[in-house]
C-alpha positions as CSV (number, residue, x, y, z in Angstrom):
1,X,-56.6,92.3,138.6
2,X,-53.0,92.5,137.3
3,X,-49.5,89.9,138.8
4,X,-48.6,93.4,139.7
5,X,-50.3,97.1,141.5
6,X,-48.6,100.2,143.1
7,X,-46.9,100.0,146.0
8,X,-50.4,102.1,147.8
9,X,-52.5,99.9,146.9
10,X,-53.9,97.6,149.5
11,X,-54.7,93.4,148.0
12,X,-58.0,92.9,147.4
13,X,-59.5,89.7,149.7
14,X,-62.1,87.3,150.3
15,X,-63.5,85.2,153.0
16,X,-64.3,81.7,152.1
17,X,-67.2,80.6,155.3
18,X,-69.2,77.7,155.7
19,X,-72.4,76.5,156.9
20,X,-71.1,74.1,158.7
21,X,-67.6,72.8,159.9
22,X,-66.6,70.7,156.9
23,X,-68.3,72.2,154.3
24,X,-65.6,72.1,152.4
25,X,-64.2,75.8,153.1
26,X,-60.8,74.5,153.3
27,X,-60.6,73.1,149.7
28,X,-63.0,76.1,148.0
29,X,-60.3,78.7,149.2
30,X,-57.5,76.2,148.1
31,X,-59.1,75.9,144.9
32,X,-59.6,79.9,144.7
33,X,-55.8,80.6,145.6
34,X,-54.9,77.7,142.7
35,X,-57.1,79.2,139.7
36,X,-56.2,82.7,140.9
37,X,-52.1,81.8,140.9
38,X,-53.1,80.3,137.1
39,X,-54.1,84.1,136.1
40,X,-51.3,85.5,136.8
41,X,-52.7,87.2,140.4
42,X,-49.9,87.1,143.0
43,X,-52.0,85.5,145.6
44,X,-52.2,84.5,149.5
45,X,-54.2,82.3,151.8
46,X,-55.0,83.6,155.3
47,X,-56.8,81.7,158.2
48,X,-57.1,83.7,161.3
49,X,-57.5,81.7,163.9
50,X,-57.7,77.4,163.0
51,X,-58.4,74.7,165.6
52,X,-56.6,71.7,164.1
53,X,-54.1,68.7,165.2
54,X,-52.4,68.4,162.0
55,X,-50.0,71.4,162.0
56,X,-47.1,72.5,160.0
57,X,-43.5,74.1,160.7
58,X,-42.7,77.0,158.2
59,X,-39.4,77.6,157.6
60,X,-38.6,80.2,159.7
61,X,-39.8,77.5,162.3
62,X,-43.3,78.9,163.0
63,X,-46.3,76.4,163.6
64,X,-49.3,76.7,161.4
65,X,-52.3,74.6,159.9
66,X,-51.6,71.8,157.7
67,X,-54.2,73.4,155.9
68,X,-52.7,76.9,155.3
69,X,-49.6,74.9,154.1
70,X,-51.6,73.2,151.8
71,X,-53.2,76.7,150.4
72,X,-50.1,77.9,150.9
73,X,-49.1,75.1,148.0
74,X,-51.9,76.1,145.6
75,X,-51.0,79.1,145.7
76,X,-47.2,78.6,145.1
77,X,-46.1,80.4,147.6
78,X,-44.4,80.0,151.1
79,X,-46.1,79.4,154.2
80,X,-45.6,81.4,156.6
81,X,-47.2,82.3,160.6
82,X,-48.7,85.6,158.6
83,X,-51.1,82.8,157.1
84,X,-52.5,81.7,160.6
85,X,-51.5,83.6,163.0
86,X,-53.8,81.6,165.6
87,X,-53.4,77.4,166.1
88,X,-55.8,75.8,168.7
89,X,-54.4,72.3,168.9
90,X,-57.2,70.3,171.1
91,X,-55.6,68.5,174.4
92,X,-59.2,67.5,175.6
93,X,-62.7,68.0,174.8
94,X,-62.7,71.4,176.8
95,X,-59.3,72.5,176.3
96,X,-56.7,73.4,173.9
97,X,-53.0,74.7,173.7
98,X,-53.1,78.3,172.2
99,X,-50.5,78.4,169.3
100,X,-49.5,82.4,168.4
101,X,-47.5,83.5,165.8
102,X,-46.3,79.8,165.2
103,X,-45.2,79.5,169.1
104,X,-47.0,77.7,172.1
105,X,-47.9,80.5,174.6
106,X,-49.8,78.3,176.6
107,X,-53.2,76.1,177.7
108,X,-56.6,77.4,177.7
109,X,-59.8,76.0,178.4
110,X,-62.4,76.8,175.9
111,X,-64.8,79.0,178.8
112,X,-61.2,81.0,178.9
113,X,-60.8,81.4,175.0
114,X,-64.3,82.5,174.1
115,X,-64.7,83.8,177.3
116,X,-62.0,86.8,176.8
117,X,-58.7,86.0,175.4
118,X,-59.8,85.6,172.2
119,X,-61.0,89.2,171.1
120,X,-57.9,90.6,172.6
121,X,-56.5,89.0,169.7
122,X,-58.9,90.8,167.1
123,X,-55.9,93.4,166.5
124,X,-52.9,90.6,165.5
125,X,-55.0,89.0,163.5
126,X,-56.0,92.4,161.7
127,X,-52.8,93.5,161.3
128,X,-52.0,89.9,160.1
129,X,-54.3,90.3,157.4
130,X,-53.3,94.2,156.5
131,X,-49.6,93.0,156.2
132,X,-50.1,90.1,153.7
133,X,-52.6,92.5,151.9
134,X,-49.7,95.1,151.5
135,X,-47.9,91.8,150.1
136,X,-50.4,90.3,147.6
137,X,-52.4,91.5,145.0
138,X,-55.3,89.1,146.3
139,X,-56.0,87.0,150.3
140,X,-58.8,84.6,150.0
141,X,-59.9,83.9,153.7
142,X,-60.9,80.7,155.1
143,X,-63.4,81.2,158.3
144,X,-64.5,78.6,160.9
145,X,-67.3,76.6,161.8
146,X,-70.4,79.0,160.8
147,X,-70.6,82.5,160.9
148,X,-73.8,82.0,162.5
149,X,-72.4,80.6,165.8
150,X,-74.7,83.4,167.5
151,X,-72.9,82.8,171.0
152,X,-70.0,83.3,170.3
153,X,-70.4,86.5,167.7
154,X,-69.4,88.7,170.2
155,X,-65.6,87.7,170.6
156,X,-65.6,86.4,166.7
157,X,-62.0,87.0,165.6
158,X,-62.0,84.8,162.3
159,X,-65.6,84.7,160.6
160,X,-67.6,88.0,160.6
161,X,-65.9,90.1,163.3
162,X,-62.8,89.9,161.0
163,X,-64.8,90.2,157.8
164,X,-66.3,93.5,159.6
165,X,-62.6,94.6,161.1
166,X,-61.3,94.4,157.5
167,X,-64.0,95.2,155.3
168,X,-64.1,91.7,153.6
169,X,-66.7,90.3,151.0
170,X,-67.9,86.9,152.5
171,X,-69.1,83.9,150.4
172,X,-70.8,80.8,152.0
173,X,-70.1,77.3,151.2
174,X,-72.3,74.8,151.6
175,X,-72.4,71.0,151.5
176,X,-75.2,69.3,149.8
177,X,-74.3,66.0,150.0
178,X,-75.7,66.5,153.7
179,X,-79.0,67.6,152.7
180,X,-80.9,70.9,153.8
181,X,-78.5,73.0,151.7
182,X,-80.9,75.7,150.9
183,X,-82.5,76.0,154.7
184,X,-78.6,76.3,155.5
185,X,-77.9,79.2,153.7
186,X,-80.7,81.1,154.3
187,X,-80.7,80.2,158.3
188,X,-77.2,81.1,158.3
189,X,-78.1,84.9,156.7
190,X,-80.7,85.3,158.7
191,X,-78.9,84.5,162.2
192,X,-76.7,87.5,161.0
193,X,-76.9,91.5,162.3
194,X,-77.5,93.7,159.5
195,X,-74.2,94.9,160.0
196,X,-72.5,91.3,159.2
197,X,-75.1,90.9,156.3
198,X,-74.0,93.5,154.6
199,X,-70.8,91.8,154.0
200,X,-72.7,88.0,152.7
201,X,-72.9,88.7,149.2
202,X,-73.9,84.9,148.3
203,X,-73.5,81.6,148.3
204,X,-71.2,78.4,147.1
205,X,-72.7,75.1,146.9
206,X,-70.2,72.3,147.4
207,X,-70.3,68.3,146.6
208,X,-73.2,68.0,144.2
209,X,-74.0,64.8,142.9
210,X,-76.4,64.8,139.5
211,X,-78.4,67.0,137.0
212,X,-77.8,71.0,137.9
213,X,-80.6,71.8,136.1
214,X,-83.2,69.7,138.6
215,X,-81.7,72.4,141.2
216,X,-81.6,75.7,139.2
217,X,-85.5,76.4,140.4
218,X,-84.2,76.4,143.9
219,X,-81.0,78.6,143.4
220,X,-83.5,80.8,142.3
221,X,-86.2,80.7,144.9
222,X,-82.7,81.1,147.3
223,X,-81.9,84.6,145.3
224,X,-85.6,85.5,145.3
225,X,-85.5,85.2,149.2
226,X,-82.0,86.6,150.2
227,X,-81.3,89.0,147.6
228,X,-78.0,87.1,147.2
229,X,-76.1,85.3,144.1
230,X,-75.3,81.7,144.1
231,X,-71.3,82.1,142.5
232,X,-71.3,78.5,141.9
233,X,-72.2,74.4,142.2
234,X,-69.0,72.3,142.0
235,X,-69.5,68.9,141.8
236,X,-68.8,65.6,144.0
237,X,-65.1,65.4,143.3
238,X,-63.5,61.5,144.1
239,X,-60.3,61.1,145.6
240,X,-59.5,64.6,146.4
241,X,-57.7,63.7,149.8
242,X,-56.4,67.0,150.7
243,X,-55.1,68.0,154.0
244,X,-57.7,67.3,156.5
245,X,-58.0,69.6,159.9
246,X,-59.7,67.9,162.4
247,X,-57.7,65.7,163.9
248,X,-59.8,65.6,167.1
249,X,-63.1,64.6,165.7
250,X,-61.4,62.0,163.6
251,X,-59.4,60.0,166.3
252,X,-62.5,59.6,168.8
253,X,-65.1,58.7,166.6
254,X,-63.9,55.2,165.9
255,X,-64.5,54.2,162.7
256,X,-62.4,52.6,160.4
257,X,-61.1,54.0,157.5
258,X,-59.6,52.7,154.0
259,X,-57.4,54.0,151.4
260,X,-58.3,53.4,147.8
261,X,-55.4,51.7,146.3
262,X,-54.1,51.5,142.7
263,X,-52.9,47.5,141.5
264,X,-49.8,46.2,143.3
265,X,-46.5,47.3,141.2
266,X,-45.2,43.6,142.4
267,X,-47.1,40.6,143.0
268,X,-48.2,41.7,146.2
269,X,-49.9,44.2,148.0
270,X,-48.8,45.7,151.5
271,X,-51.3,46.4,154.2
272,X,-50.3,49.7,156.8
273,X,-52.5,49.8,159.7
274,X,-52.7,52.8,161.6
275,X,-53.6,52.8,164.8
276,X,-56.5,56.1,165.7
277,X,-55.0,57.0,169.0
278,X,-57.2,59.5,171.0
279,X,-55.6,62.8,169.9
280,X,-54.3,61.5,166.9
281,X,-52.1,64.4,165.3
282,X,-50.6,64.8,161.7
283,X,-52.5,61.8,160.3
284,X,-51.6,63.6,157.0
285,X,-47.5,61.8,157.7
286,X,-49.4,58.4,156.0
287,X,-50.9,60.1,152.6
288,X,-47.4,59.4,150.7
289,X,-47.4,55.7,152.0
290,X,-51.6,55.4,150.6
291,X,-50.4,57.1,147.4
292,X,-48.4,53.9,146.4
293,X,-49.6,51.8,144.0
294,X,-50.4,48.5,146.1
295,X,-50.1,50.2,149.3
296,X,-53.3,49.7,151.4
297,X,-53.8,52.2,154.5
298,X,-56.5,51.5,156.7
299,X,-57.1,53.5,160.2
300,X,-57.4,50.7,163.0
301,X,-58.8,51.2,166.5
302,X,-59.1,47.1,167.6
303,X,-56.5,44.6,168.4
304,X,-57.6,42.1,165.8
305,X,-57.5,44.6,162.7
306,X,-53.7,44.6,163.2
307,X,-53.4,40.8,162.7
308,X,-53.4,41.1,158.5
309,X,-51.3,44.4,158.5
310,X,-47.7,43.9,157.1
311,X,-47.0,47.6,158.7
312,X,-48.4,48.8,162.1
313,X,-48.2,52.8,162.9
314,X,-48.5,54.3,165.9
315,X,-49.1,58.4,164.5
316,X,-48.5,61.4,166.4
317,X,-50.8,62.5,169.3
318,X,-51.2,65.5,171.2
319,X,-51.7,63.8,174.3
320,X,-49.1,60.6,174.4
321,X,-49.4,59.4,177.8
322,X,-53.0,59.6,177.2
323,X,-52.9,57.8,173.8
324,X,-50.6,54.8,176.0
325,X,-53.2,54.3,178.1
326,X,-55.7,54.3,175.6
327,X,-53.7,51.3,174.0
328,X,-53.5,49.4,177.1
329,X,-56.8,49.7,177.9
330,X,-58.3,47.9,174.5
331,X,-55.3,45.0,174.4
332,X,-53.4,47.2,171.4
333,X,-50.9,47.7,173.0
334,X,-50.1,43.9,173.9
335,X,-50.7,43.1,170.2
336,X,-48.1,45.5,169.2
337,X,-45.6,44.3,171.5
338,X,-46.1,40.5,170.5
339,X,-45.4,41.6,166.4
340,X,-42.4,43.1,167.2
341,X,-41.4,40.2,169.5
342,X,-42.5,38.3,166.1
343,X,-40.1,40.4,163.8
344,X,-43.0,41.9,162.4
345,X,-42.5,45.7,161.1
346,X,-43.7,48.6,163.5
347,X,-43.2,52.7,162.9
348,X,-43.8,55.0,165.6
349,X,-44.0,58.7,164.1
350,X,-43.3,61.4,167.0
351,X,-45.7,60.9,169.8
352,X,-46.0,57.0,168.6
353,X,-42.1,56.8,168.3
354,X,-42.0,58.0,171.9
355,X,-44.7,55.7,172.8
356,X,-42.2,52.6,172.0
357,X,-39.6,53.5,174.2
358,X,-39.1,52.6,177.5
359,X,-40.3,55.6,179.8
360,X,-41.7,59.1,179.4
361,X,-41.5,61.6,181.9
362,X,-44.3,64.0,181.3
363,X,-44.0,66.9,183.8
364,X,-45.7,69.1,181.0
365,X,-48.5,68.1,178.5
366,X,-50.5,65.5,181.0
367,X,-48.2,66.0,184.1
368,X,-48.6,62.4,185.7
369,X,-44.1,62.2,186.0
370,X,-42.8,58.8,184.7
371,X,-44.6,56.2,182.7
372,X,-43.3,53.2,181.6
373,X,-43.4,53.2,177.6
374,X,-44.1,49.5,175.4
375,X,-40.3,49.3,176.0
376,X,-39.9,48.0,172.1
377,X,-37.3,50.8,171.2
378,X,-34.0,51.6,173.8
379,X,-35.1,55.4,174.0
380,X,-35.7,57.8,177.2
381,X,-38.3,60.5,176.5
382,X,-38.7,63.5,178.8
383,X,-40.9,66.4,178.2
384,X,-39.2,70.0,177.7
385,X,-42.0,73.5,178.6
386,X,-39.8,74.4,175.3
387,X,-41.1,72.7,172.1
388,X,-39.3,71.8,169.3
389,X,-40.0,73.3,166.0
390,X,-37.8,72.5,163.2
391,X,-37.8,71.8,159.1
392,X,-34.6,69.2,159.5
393,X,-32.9,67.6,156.0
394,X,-30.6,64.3,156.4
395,X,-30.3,60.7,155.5
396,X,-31.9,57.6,155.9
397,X,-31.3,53.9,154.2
398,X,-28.9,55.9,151.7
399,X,-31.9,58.4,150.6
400,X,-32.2,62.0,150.7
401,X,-34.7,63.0,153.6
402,X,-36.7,66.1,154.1
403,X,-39.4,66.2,157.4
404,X,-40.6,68.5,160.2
405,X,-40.5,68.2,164.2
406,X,-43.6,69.4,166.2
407,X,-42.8,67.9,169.7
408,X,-41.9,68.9,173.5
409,X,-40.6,65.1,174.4
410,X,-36.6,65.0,174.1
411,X,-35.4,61.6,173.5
412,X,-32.8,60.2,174.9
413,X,-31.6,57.0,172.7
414,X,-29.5,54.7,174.6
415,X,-29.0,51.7,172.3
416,X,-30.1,49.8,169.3
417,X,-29.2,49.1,165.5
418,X,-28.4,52.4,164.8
419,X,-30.4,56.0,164.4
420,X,-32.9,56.4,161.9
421,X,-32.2,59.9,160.0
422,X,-28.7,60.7,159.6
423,X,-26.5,63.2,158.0
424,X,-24.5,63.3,155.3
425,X,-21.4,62.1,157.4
426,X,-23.6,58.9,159.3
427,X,-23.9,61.2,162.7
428,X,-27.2,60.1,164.2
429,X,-29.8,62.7,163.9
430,X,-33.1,61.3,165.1
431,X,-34.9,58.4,165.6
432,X,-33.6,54.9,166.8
433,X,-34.2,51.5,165.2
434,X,-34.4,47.7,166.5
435,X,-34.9,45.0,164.9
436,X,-38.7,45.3,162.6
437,X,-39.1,48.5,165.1
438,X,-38.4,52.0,163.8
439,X,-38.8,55.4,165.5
440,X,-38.4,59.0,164.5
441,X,-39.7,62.5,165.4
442,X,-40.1,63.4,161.6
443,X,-43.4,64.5,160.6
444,X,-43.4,64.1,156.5
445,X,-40.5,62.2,156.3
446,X,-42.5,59.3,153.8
447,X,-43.1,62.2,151.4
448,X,-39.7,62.2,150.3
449,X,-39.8,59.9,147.2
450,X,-36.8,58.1,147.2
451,X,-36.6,57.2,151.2
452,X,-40.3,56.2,151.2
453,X,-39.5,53.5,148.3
454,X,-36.3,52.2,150.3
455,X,-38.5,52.2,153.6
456,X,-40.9,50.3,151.9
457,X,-38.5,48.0,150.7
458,X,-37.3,47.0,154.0
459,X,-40.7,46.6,155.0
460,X,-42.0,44.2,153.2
461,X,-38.6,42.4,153.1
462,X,-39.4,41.7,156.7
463,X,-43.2,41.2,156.4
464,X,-42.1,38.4,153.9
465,X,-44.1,40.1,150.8
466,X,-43.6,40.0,147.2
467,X,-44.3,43.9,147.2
468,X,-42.1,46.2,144.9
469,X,-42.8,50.1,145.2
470,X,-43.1,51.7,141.4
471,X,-40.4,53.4,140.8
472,X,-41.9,56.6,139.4
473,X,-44.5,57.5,141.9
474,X,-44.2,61.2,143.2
475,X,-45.7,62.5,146.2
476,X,-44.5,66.0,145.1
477,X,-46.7,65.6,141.7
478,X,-49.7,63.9,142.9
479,X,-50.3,66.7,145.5
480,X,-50.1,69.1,142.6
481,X,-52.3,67.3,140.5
482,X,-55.0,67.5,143.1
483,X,-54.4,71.5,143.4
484,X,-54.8,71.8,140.0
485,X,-58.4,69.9,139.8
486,X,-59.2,72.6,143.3
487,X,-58.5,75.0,140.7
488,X,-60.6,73.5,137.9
489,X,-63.6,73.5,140.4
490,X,-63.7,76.8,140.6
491,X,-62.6,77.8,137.2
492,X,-65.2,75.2,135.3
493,X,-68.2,75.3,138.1
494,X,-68.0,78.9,139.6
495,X,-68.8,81.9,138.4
496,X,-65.7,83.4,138.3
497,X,-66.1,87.0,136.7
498,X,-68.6,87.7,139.7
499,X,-65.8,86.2,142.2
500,X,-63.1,88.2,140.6
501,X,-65.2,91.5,141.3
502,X,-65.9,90.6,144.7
503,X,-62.3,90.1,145.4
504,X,-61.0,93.4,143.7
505,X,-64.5,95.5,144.9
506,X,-65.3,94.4,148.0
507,X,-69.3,93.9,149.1
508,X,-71.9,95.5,146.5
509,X,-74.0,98.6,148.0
510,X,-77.3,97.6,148.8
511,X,-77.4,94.3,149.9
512,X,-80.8,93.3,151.4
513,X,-81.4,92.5,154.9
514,X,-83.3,89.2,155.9
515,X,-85.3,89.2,158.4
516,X,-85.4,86.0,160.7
517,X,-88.1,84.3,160.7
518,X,-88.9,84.5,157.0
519,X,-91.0,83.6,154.9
């Protein structure tokens, strides 16, 4: 496959599934699109429907998956609402706000969804698909969950029924590091109509730790049984932190989680706690500050975790009023209140900056009317049915600044030391400031280099630490770095002729069926 192809000629594709939720489809189609861009293919990434809480804003101000974005990345090419032309962002455990073509079009409970408004949506997604085929020479596919989620084949827009509407080849990942690989594999081919299997042409196993040869004898029992290839076993990869997707699952489960960090670049280090409010959304906003030599990141859930922390964040939410009351409830929120009243440093990022002001009234996400906020930061929110979706560039603390806004509260600031983002004449743009507390709707913000080092700065100027940021560290390059080991994955541990002729081909004639039930 050629950087170029005549203007008939329709992209050849791929669709990346999994055995389970977190198999690691996400990074094995990132790390297709990066060793596929490195040949010279002209290449796309395409999800068609994504349940997720950490969301982008492309720039014609369309929401997507912080995951396509990131695929979008390693394949070096804009993001855009072609990519995922569905977003499910959770509000509950039963219902989520349907995102289409990058704009809210409403709530939906899950019965609803599956139920029949999602196969009406078959057709966009299709021609989603064809149009970014007509575009690229090549569209690796990421699916959902398992293709084998038997009760809900029937409405199936982004797994098999797509792979069927479009004719796709369909590889399997599956992680190891679980256990039960191989019964995985061969459960999930054998859950699948004859019709669908004709389409699994093998398998991908993912996050192997030790000596491939002890597992060669049961790759080939696996092709002895299905009739199918294994196209590759990439390895246990440390520190790959890319874009994560379920926001959901990781806000309600609790635990507490810990950045690796690299020695101070001063004498001391600078511990960021951030608070894993119930919905938590764009978690991904604190990556740049864990990337920092000497900046530790830990995800907090208990009033007494936040007494070391030198930085407390309070991260967007999809549900804000719920996430308040969430703080309340387990003393959080009185701990917060008594550092700032202590001059100690606080940053609330969209729903957490409207969490420190001093009311929200919610007619529209949980429609309760007025709350009273932690009353830390002189701002007014009020819910708009319009939400606002924008890729804004200023100032702040005399840096360049680059972010995105994903939010229906309008704030209304109404005091304070001064705005937080700027423009280039010192007009406020967003956010407010008082005291150690900051506040702005700016999703990404601390991946702009130079701003995250002055914010950092100021921080530990206030939490009385010795910490100096190093003054080379790039967000920009580090995330590249990891793309480019996604793409040595696949190009070291895969077999990538056999991928490349899926891709251009399509599904080999002849594929056997198996049977449930065997052996």
């Amino acid at each position: 496959m050629s950087g170029t192809r005549g203007a008939s000629r329709t992209g050849g594709g791929l669709l990346v599934a999994g055995t389970t939720s977190d198999a690691g489809k996400s990074v094995v189609t990132a790390g297709i699109c990066r060793w596929l861009v490195r040949q010279g293919v002209k290449v796309a990434p395409f999800k068609a429907q994504n349940m997720s809480l950490n969301s982008f804003v492309t720039r014609e101000g369309a929401e997507i998956g912080r995951a396509q974005a990131m695929q979008a990345q390693a394949a070096r090419v804009e993001p855009t609402a072609l990519m995922n032309p569905v977003l499910l962002k959770p509000g509950s455990d039963s219902s989520s706000q349907v995102v289409l073509l990058g704009k809210p079009v409403g709530e939906m409970s899950a019965r609803g969804y599956h139920g029949g408004k999602q196969s009406t949506l078959l057709p966009v997604v299709v021609e989603c698909l064809a149009e970014l085929r007509g575009t690229y020479d090549a569209v690796i596919c990421e699916g959902a969950g398992s293709p084998a989620e038997i009760n809900l084949r029937h409405n199936d827009i982004v797994n098999m029924g797509l792979a069927r509407a479009a004719r796709l080849p369909v590889v399997v990942v599956g992680d190891i590091d679980r256990g039960g690989v191989f019964a995985s594999f061969f459960g999930t081919t054998a859950l699948l109509s004859p019709g669908d299997q004709e389409l699994l042409c093998g398998y991908l196993v993912n996050k192997f730790r030790g000596d491939v040869s002890l597992l060669e004898p049961g790759l080939d029992m696996l092709r002895g049984l299905t009739g199918r290839s294994v196209y590759g076993v990439l390895p246990f990869a440390h520190g790959l932190g890319i874009d994560e997707e379920d926001g959901l699952r990781v806000s309600m489960r609790g635990a507490v989680r810990e950045s690796v960090v690299a020695p101070p670049h001063g004498e001391d280090l600078l511990r960021v706690a951030v608070v894993a409010v119930p919905l938590m959304s764009n978690f991904t906003d604190v990556d740049a500050l864990a990337a920092e030599p000497g900046v530790v990141v830990r995800f907090v859930d208990r009033p007494q975790e936040l007494a070391d922390a030198d930085l407390v964040v309070l991260p967007g939410t999809r549900g804000t009023v719920r996430a308040l009351a969430w703080l309340r409830e387990r003393g959080l929120a009185d701990a917060i209140v008594r550092r700032a009243a202590e001059g100690r440093p606080v940053l609330g990022i969209c729903g957490g900056y409207q969490i420190l002001g001093e009311s929200i009234e919610d007619d529209i996400e949980s429609r309760v009317g007025r709350v009273d906020g932690l009353g830390l930061l002189p701002v007014r929110v009020r819910f708009a049915a319009e939400k606002t979706l924008a890729r804004p560039v200023g100032e702040a603390l005399g840096e360049p600044v680059e972010g995105y806004e994903i939010h229906h509260g309008v704030a209304e600031v109404l005091g304070g030391d001064g705005p937080f983002m700027t423009d280039d004449d010192g007009r406020a743009l967003d956010g407010c400031r008082a005291g150690a507390v900051w506040g702005t709707h700016w999703h990404g913000s601390l991946e702009s280099d130079g701003f995250r080092r002055a914010f950092l700065r100021r921080i530990a100027d206030q939490a009385g630490r010795r910490f100096v940021p190093a003054p080379d560290t790039s967000f920009g390059a580090l995330r590249e770095e990891q793309l480019d080991r996604l793409g040595d994955l696949i190009e070291e541990h895969a077999d990538t002729a056999a991928l490349m002729r899926l891709i251009e081909d399509g599904a080999p004639a002849g594929l056997p069926f198996v049977p449930p039930g065997m052996p």
